[in-house]
KOLVOVO-340583 format. One line per field, with one value per residue (C-alpha): residue number from 1; residue in one letter; x, y, z. Coordinates in Angstrom, 2 decimals, m for minus. Last residue first. Example, Ala and Ser with C-alpha at 12.3 -4.5 7.8 and 13.67 -1.06 7.14 Angstrom:
// KOLVOVO-340583
num = [2;1]
residu = [s;a]
xx = [13.67;12.30]
yy = [m1.06;m4.50]
zz = [7.14;7.80]
// end
This chain:
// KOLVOVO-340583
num = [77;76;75;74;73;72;71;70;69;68;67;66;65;64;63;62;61;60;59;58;57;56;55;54;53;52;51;50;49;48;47;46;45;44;43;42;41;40;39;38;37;36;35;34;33;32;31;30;29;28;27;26;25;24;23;22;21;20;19;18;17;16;15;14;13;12;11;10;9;8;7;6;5;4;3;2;1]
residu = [x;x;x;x;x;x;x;x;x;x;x;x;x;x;x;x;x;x;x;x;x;x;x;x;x;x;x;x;x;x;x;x;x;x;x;x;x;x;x;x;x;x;x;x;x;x;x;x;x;x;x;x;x;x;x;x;x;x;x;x;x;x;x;x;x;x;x;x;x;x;x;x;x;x;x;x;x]
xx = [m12.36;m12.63;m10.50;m13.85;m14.21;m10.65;m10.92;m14.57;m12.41;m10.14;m6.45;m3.46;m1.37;m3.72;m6.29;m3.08;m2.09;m5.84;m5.33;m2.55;m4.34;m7.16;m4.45;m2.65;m6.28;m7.31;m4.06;m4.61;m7.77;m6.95;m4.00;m6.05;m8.64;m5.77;m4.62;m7.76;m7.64;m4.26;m1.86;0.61;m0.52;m1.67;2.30;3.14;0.74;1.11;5.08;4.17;1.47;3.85;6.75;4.24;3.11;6.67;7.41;4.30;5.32;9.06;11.85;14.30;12.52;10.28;12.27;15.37;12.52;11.47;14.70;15.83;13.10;10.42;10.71;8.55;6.01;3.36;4.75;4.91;8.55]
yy = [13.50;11.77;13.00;13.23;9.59;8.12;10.45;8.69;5.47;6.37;7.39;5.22;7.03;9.26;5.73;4.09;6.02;6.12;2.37;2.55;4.49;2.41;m0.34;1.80;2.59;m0.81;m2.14;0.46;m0.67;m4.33;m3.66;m2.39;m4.82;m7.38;m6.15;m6.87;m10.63;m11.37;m10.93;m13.32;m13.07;m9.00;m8.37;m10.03;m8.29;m5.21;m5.03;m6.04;m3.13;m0.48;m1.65;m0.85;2.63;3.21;2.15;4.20;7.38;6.95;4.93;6.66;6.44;3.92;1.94;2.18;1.23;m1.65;m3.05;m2.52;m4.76;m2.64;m3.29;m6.31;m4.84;m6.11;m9.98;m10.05;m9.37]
zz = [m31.45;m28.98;m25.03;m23.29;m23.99;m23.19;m19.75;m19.07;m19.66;m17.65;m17.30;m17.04;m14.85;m12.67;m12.50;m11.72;m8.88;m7.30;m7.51;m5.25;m3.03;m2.92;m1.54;0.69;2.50;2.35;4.16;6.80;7.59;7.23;9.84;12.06;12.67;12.72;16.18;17.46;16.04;16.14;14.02;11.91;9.01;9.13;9.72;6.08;4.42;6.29;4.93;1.52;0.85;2.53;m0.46;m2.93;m1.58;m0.92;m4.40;m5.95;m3.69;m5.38;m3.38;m0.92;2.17;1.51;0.02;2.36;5.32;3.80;2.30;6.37;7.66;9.73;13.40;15.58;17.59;15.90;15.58;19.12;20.97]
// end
């Protein structure tokens, strides 16, 4: 079995199934990690793209949590 066909590990899949959207997010972030190291080349294209995606994501999530700075500046008084 190649490293892209191998399953999810069971922490994975209880996370993202029972976790919050950050967690799974989180969780989703680990799991390509570790199946972008050992891919190949095509199979690596992929991965990246996906890996972006959760990672912007996950920014997106702290923008809505922490605000920004144009947020800090409409919000003076």
């Amino acid at each position: 079995m190649s490293e892209q066909e191998q399953p999810a590990s069971p922490d994975f899949v209880e996370i993202v199934s029972t976790g919050t959207h950050e967690q799974a997010l989180e969780a989703l972030r680990r799991h390509l990690t570790a199946r972008l190291a050992g891919a190949s080349d095509r199979d690596a294209v992929g991965l990246s793209k996906q890996l972006q995606a959760v990672i912007a994501e996950l920014s997106r999530l702290g923008m809505d949590e922490e605000g920004s700075d144009l947020d800090d500046l409409l919000n003076e008084d």
